[in-house]
N, C-alpha and C positions, 0 to 999 in steps of 0.2 A: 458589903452592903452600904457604907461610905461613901461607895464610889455611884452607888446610884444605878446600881444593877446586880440582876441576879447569872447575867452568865458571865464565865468565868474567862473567856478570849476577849470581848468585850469591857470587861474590868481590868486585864491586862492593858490596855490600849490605852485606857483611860487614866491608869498610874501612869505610864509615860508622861503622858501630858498634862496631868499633875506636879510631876517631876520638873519636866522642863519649868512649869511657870516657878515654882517657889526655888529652884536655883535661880531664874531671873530675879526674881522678889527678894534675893539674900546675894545678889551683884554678883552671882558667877558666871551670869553670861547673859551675854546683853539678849534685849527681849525680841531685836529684830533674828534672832538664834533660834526662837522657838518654831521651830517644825509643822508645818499641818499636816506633814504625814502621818503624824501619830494618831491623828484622826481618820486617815484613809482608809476606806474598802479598796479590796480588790478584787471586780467580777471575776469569776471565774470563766468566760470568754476569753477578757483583757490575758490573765495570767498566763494562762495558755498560749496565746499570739508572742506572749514575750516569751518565754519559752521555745518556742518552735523556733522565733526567728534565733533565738543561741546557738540551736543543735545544727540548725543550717550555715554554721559558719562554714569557712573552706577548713580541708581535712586536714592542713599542713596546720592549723589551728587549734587542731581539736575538735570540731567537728563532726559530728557523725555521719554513718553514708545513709546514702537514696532508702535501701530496705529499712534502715534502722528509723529514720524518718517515719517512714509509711508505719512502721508498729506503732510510735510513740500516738501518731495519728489517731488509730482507731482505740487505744488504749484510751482515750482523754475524750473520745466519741461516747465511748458506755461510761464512763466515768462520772462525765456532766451531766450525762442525762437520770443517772441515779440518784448524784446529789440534790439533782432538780425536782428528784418526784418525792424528796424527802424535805423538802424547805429548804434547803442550803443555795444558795447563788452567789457568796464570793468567798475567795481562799481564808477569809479572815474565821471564818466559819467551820471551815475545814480542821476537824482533831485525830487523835489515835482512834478515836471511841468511833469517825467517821471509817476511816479505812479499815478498822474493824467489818464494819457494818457491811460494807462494800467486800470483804474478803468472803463473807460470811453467804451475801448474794450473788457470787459468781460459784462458790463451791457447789450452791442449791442449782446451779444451771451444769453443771458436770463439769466445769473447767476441771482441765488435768494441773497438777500442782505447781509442775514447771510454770506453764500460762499464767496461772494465778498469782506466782511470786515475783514473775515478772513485770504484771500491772501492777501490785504495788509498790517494787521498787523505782517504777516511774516517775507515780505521784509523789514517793518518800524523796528521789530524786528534784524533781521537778519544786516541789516545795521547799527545800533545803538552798537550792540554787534564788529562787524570789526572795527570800530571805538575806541571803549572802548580797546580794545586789539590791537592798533596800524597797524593792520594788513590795514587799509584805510589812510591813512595819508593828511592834510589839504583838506577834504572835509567837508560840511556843512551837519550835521544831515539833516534827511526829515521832511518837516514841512507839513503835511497832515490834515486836520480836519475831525473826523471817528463820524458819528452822532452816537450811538443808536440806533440798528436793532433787530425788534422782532423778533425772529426766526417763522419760519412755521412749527408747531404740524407736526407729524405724525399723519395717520388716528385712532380712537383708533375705534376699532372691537365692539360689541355688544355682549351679549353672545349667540344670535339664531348663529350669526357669526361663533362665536367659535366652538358650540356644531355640528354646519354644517362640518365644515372644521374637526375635530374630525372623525365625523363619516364618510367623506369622506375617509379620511387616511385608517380607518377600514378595511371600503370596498372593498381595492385594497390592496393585499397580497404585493405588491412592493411599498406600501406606511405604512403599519404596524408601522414600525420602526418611522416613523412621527409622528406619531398622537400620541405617548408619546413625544415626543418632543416640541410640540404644549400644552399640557394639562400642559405641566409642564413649559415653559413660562409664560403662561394664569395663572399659580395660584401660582408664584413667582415673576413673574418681574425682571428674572432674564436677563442680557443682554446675547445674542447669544455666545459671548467668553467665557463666566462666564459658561453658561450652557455646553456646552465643554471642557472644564476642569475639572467640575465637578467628583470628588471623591468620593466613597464608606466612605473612614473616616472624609469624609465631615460633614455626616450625624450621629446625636444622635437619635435612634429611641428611645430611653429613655425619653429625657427631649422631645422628637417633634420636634428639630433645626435644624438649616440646618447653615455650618458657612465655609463663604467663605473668608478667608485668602490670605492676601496680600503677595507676596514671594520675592517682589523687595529684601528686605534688607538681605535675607539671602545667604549665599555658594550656590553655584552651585551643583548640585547633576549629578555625572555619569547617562545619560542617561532619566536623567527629566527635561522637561522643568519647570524654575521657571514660578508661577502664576504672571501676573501683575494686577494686578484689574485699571482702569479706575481713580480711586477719592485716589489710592493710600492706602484707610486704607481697616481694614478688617469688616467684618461685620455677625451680623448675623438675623436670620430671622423664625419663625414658620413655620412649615412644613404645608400646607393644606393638609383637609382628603383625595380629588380629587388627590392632590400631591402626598400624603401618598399610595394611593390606586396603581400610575404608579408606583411607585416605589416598591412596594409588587410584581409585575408582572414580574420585569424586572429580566433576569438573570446576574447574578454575574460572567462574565467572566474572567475580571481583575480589575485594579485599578478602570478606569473611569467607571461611572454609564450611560451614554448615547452611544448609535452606531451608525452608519449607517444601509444601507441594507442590506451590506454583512459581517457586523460586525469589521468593521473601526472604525477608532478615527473619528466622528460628525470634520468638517472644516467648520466652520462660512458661508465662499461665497456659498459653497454647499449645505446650508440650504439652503440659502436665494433662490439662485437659483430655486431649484424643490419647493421651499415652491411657488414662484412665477409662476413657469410654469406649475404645479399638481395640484395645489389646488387651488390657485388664481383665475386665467385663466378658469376653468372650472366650476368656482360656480358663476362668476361673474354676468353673465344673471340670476341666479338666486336672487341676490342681486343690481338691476340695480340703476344708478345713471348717471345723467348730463354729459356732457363730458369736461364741466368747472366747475365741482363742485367735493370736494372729495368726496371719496366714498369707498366701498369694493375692487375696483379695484385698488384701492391704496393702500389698505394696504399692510405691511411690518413685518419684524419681529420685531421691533422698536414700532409695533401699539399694540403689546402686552404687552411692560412695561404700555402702557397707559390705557390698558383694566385692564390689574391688578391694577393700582391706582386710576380708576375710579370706581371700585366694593371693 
């Protein structure tokens, strides 16, 4: 009460600069030393912009990739706009008792617990780093206790599944282009971005390999996008005969070895998309299941890294 306030982030702020002036007043350091940042807010817009531009360094840096990006994004989207409708507008403001609050209101909306542990480890993140880099000044790290969350499997497919969904693709001249796309999931485990990328000199029909190369660390190329793979290194893998076989069919347009329909660069959500509402959607009476239990109707493109590690 001293300090001429009743909250307690605020009275921190305020011993600092306290501090600073009566070491000046007692000659340990001179007064041109004294700091305004001890006074400083920091909107919680501004924090954020410094933040993001951190995470977007290059990856030989540290850095994080393009998806990892895009979470932190919408992460700090709900984020603000929660502290916004509870009075809060700069990090200086931001406590345990906040991320609480915030934990407390995503569980009310059904976030599953991985999701949940994830945004706060952002914000725990993300405020820890403002601090380290001065850009927060006399506030108190967040002190949160984050238990231990199993994550929730994706569905993993069967192979009547697979060999259904296949032959459905077949079937429809405007699904063709699918059903290599699908068969060659199913017998790599390759993730949906991986598989769109995918290169002609990817592939050794020689030794049978398939080698999917990390491209963070290299130049930029006129007119290529660099590969980032997920785990960062590169990797390779046996081709399946089933694999071996889509890929004997497919013509040799340009670089990349997958298309769309009308002979497009494959785009991940685009999959996912018509994979969910063409093939999904329409086999799933044939594949029925509980409406609180998973099932075929949940599957994803994500259930096919699990089909391919469970065969």
């Amino acid at each position: 009460h001293s300090l001429g306030t009743t909250d307690r982030t605020e009275a921190v702020q305020r011993l600092r600069q306290l501090d600073a002036v009566v070491a000046s007043d007692q000659g340990l350091i001179p007064r041109s030393q004294i700091s305004q940042e001890t006074a400083r807010t920091l909107p919680l817009a501004e924090g954020r912009k410094l933040y993001e531009n951190h995470i977007k360094r290059p990856r030989i840096a540290g850095g994080a990739a393009v998806s990892t990006q895009k979470r932190y994004r919408t992460v700090f989207d709900k984020f603000i706009q929660f502290a916004e409708s509870i009075g809060i507008k700069t990090w200086n403001e931001v406590t345990s008792q906040t991320v609480n609050a915030y934990a407390s209101y995503l569980d009310k909306k059904n976030y599953a617990g991985k999701s949940l542990k994830t945004e706060l480890v952002t914000l725990i993140q993300a405020q820890k780093w403002l601090i380290n880099e001065k850009h927060l000044v006399g506030v108190e790290r967040l002190k949160v206790k984050l238990r231990k969350v199993e994550g929730q499997r994706s569905y993993c497919y069967t192979p009547n599944q697979v060999e259904a969904m296949v032959q459905h693709c077949k079937s429809l001249k405007s699904l063709s282009w699918l059903a290599g796309v699908v068969m060659a999931l199913a017998c790599s485990g390759l993730r949906i971005a991986e598989l769109c990328s995918l290169r002609w000199n990817d592939i050794d029909e020689v030794s049978g390999r398939l080698t999917l190369t990390d491209e963070s660390g290299r130049s930029r190329q006129a007119g290529r996008q660099r590969r980032e793979l997920k785990s960062g290194r590169s990797r390779q893998l046996p081709i399946h005969t089933d694999l071996a076989n889509v890929l004997a069919g497919l013509p040799r347009v340009d670089a990349f070895v997958f298309h769309g329909a009308r002979g497009g660069r494959l785009k991940p959500d685009t999959v996912r998309n018509i994979l969910v509402r063409e093939v999904i959607k329409p086999l799933q009476a044939r594949f029925p299941s509980a409406d609180d239990e998973k099932g075929f109707k949940d599957g994803r493109l994500h259930s096919f890294r699990h089909y391919f590690a469970s065969l």
